[in-house]
C-alpha positions in Angstrom: -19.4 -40.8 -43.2 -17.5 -40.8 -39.8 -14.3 -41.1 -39.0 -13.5 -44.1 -36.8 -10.6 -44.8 -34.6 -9.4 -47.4 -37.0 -9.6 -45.2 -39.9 -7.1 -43.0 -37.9 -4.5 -46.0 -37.3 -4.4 -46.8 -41.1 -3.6 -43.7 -41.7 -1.1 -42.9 -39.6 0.3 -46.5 -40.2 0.7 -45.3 -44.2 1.8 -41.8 -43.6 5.3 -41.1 -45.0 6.0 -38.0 -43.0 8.7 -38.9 -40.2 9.1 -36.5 -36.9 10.3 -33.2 -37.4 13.2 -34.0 -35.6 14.6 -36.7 -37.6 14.0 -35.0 -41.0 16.6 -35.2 -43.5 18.5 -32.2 -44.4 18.7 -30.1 -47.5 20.4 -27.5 -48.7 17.0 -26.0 -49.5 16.0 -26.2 -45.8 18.9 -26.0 -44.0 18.5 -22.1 -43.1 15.4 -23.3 -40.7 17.4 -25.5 -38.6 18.4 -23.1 -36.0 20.4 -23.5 -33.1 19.4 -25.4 -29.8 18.8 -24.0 -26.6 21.3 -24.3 -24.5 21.4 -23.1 -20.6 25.2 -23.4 -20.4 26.1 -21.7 -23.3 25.6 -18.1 -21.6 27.1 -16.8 -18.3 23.5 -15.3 -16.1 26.6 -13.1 -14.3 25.3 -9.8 -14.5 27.2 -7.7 -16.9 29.5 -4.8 -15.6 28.2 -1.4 -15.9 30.2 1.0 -17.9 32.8 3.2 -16.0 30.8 7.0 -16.1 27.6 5.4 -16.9 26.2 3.2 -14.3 22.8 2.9 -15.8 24.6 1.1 -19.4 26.3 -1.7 -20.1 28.9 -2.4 -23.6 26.9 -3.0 -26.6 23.6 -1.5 -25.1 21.3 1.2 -26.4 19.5 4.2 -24.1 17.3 6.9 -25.1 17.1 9.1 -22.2 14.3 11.1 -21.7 12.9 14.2 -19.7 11.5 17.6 -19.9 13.2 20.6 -21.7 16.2 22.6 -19.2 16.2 19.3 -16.5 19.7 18.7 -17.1 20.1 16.0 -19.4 23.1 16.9 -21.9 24.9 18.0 -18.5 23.9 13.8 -17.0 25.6 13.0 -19.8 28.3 15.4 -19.9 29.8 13.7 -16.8 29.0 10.5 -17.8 31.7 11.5 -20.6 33.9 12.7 -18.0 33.4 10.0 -16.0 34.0 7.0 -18.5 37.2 8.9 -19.9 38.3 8.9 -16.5 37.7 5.4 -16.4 40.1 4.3 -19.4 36.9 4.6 -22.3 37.3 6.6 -25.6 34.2 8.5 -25.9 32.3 10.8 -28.6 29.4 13.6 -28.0 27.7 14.7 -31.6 26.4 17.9 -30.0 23.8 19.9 -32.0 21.7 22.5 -29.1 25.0 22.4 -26.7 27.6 23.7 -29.2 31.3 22.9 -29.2 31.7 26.6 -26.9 29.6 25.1 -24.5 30.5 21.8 -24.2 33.9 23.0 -23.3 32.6 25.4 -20.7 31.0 22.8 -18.9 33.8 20.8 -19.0 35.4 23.4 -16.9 32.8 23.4 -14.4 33.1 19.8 -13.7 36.9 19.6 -13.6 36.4 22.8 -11.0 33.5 20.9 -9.3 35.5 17.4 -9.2 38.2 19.4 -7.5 40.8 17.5 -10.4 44.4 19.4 -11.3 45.1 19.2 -14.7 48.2 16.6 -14.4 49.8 14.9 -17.7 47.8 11.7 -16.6 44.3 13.5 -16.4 44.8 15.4 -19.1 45.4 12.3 -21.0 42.7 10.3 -20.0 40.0 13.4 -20.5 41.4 14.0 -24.3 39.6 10.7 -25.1 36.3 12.5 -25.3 35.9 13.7 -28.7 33.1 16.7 -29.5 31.3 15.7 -33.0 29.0 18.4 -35.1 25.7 16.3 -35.2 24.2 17.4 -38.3 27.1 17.3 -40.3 28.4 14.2 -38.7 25.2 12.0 -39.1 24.2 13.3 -42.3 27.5 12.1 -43.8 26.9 8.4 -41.8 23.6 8.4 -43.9 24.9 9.0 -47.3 28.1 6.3 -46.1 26.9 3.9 -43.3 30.1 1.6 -44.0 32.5 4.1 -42.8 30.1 5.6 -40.3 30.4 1.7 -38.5 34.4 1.1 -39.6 35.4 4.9 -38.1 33.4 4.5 -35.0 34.0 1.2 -34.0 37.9 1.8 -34.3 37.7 4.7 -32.3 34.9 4.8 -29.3 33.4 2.7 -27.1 30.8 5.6 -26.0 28.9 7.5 -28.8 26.3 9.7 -27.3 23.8 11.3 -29.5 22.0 14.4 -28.1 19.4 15.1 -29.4 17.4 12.5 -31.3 15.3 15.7 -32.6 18.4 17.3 -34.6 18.9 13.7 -36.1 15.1 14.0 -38.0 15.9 17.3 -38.8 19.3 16.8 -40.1 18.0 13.5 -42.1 14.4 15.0 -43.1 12.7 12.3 -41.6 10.0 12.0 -39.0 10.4 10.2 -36.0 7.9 12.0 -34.5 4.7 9.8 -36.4 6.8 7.4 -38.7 7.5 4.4 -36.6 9.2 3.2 -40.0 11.7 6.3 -40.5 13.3 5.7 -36.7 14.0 2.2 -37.1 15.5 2.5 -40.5 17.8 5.0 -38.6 18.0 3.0 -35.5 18.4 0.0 -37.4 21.3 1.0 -40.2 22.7 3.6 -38.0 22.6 2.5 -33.9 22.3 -1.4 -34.2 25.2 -2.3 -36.3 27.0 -0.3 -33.6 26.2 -2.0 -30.4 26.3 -5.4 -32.4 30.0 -4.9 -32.0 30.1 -3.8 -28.3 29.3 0.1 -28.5 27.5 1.8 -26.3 24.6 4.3 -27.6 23.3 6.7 -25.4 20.4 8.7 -27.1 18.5 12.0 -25.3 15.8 13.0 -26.2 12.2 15.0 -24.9 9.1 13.6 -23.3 5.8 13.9 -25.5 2.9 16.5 -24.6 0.1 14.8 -23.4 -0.6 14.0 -19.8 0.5 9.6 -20.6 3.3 10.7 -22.2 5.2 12.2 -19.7 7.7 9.4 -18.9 8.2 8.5 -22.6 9.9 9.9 -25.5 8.5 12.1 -27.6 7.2 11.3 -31.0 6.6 7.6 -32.4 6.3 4.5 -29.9 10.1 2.8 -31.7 11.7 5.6 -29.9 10.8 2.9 -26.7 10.6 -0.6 -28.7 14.1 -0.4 -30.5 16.6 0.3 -27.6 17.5 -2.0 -25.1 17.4 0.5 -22.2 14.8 3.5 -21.7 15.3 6.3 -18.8 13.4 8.8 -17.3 14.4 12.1 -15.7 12.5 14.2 -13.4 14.0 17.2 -11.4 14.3 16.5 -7.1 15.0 19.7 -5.0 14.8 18.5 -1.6 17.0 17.9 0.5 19.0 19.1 -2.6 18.4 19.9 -6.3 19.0 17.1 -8.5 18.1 15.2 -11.9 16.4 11.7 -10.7 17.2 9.0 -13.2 14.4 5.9 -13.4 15.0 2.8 -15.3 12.0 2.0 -17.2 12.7 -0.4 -19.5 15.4 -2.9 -19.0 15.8 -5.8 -22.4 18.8 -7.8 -21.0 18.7 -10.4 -17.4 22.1 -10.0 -17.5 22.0 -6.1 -16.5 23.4 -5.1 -13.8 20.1 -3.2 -12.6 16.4 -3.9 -12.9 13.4 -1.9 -14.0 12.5 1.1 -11.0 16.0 1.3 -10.5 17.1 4.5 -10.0 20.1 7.3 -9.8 20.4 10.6 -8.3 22.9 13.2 -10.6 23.4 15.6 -8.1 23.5 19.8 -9.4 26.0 21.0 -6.9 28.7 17.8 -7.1 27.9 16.7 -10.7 28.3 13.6 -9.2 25.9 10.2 -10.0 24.9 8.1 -7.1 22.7 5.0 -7.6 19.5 5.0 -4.7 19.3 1.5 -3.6 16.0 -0.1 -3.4 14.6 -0.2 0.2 18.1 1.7 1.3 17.9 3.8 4.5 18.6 7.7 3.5 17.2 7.4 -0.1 16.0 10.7 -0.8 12.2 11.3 -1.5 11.2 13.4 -4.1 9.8 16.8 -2.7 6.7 17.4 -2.1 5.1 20.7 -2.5 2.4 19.6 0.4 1.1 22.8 1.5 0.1 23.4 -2.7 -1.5 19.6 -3.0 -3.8 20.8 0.4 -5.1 23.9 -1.4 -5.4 22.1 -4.8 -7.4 19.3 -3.2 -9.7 22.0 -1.9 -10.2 23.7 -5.0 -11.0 20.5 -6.6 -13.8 19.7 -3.9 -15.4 22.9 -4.6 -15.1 22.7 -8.3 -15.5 19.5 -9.6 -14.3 18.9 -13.2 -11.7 21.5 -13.2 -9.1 21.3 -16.1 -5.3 21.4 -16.2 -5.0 24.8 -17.0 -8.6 26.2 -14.8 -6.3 24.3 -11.8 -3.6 26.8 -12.6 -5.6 29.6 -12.9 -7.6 28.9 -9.8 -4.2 28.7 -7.7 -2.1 30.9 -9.4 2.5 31.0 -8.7 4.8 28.6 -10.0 2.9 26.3 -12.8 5.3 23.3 -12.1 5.0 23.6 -8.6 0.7 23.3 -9.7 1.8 20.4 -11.7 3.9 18.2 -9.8 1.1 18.8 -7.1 -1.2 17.9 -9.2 0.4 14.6 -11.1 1.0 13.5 -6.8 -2.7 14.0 -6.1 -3.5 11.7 -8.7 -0.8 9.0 -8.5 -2.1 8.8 -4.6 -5.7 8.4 -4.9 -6.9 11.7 -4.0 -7.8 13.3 -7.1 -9.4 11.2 -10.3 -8.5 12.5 -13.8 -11.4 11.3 -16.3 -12.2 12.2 -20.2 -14.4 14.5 -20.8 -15.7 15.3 -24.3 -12.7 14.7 -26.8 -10.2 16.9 -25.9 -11.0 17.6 -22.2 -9.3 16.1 -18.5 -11.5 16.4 -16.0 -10.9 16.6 -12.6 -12.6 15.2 -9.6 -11.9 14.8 -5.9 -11.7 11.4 -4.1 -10.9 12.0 -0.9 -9.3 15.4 0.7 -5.7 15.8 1.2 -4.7 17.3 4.3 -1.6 18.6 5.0 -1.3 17.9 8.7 -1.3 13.9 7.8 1.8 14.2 5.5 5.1 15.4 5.5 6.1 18.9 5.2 7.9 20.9 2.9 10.3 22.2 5.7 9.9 19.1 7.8 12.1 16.4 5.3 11.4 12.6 6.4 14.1 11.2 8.2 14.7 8.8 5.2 16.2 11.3 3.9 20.0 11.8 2.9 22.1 14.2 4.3 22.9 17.2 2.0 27.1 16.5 2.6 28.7 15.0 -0.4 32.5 13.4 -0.6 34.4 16.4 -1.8 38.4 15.5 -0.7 40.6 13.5 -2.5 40.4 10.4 0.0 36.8 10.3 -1.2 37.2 10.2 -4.6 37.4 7.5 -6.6 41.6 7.2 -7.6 42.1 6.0 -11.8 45.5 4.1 -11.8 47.7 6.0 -13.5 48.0 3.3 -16.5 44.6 3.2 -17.5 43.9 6.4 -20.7 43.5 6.5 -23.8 43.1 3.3 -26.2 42.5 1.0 -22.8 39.3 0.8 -22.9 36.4 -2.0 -24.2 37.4 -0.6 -27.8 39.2 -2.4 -30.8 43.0 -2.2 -30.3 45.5 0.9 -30.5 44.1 4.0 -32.2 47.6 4.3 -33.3 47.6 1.5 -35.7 43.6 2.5 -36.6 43.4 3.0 -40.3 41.8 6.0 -42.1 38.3 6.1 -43.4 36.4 8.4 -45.4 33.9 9.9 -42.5 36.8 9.6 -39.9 40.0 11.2 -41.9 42.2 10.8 -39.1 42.6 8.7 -35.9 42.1 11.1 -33.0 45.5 12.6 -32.6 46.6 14.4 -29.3 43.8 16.7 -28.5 43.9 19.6 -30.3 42.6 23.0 -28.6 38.7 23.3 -28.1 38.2 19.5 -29.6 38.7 17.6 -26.6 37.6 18.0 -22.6 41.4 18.1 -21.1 42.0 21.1 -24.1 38.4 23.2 -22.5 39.6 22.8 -19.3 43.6 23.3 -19.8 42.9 27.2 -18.8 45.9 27.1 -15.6 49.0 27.0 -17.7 51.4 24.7 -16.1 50.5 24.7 -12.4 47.4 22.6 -13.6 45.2 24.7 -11.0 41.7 24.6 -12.9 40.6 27.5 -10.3 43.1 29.4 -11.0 42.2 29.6 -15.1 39.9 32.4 -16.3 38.0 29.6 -18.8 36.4 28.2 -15.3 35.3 31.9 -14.4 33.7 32.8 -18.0 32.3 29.0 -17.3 30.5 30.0 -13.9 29.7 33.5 -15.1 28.1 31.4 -18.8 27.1 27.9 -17.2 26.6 28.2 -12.9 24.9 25.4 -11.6 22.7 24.6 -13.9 22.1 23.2 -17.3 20.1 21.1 -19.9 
């Protein structure tokens, strides 16, 4: 029998129900009331970007990517540097840079920042704090409690580098249990930027040719932070580490996804690369390799990654980056073949003569000088060191907890940067010290 219209009105006419909105509430039900949207109860001001790191923000979460020897752990190295100069108390758990290291490189950037170790700069630099990873985050496992307590007193920057040596510390798998990474990320990283500390996490890009802007290992590794970088080596019209923002979670960030920074090998020195700015620098372009690649291709069709190598022989990155610029531009196609197989097949030639030479740079290019005197550096006030920064109070009156004995004291010798780079005795000339000589003679220019 059919429904009529009339059979509708009765029944809505007898239904007790009332609107969702004007139901009575329970203490049964009174968890699913929520709270009400409300456009004015949040600032849409962009939040500031923390001093040192000007790709993070306080309270957000990074896992910073790129391939093995770009120069990662030295990117965040003088972001360290950098935010201690700025007033922030920092902490490095180091596991493949040891403590040695860590405080030779810390030499070289003191050297390269052209900074004399004065009471002042020596002050603000002890706030950087060199961690063991393994044994630090296998003891946050087995007592997460104190692992939160002890670093929320005490930083406002934990760096973690790398993600690998936490698996392998833990025995767990974040390389193909999604599960395993967010119960770390989860009991270990959230409770940490929930109250306003910064987590910036390297780690390596994966194998396979979609891979390579991503971390390696399980797709959480991108999900679970709020921020995700890539890295990818420039060396024209000087060598450098190129920082892209891939993923950005928060509107309020003070940059946008494609955003990027140069870290610069010579200054150690970040510099952000406006969008659309006259003088950003271009990535370089091995052009006179894509040209002969191209023709090999044409002749060949269906070559693989590694027959492309073969075929042309020198530098295998070089071959690469060639290659991955062929393809993002149209000229070469890259299709499945079989179940294991990348094929290779031309779309239209490249020629040299229609693009931009290697020895020719575009002229939207930057120059190669850098500020190197004291009038171009940014000046710290003299009042801002250690315990001024976004942190919780004095570290003075901190209290003791079990994974965190003490409060950090003044810096004792090889534990904090001021200590590695305290090598000029009481002139405060860091050229002068033989730590910044071992340092070039260990370290040079260039680094993970």
């Amino acid at each position: 029998m059919p429904v009529t219209r009339d059979d509708v009105a009765r029944l809505r006419e007898n239904d007790p129900r009332t609107p969702l909105a004007e139901a009575p509430q329970t203490e049964a039900t009174e968890w699913l009331t929520g709270t009400p949207m409300d456009p004015s109860a949040t600032t849409v001001e962009p939040l500031p970007a923390l001093p040192g790191f000007p790709f993070m923000h306080a309270g957000s979460s990074a896992v910073i990517v790129g391939p093995t020897g770009g120069g990662r752990s030295s990117l965040i190295e003088a972001c360290l540097y950098d935010a201690a100069m700025g007033g922030l108390r920092c902490a490095y758990l180091g596991h493949e840079v040891t403590e040695d290291e860590f405080n030779a490189r810390a030499a070289v950037l003191c050297q390269r920042r052209g900074d004399k170790l004065t009471a002042a700069v020596k002050r603000r630099l002890s706030a950087v704090r060199y961690l063991d990873l393994t044994s630090t985050i296998v003891r946050a496992w087995s007592d997460p409690e104190a692992w939160i307590e002890g670093v929320v007193e005490r930083y406002d920057v934990l760096a973690i580098d790398p993600l690998s040596a936490v698996d392998s510390a833990l025995d767990l798998d974040f390389d193909k249990a999604n599960r395993e990474f967010v119960t770390f990320y989860d009991g270990l990283v959230l409770p940490l930027t929930a109250r306003g500390v910064a987590v910036p996490m390297v780690d390596n890009v994966g194998h396979a040719e979609d891979a390579k802007r991503r971390a390696k290992g399980v797709s959480a590794k991108g999900d679970k932070p709020d921020l995700t970088f890539a890295c990818s080596l420039r060396s024209h019209p000087s060598s450098a580490l190129a920082i892209r923002a891939d993923k950005v979670r928060s509107v309020r960030a003070s940059h946008k996804r494609g955003d990027e920074w140069l870290f610069d090998e010579a200054t150690m020195r970040i510099e952000r690369i406006e969008r659309g700015e006259v003088g950003a620098p271009s990535a370089f372009r091995p052009t006179n390799i894509m040209q002969k690649l191209s023709g090999a291709v044409e002749r060949d069709p269906g070559l693989s990654k590694t027959a492309i190598r073969t075929a042309l022989g020198g530098n295998a990155k070089m071959v690469d980056l060639a290659l991955e610029l062929l393809v993002s531009e149209g000229y070469i196609e890259r299709r499945k073949e079989g179940p294991q197989k990348l094929a290779h097949h031309s779309i239209r030639p490249y020629k040299e003569a229609t693009e931009s030479t290697e020895s020719e740079p575009s002229p939207n290019q930057v120059s190669d000088s850098v500020p190197t005197t004291e009038s171009d550096r940014v000046l710290y006030p003299e009042g801002i060191g250690l315990g001024d920064g976004l942190g919780s109070g004095d570290e003075d009156s901190a209290q003791p907890s079990p994974l965190f004995p003490d409060p950090p004291p003044a810096p004792a010798a090889g534990r904090g940067l001021a200590a590695a780079v305290d090598a000029g005795g009481a002139s405060g000339a860091v050229g002068d010290g033989t730590l910044v000589e071992q340092a070039r003679r260990k370290y040079g220019s260039g680094g993970r």
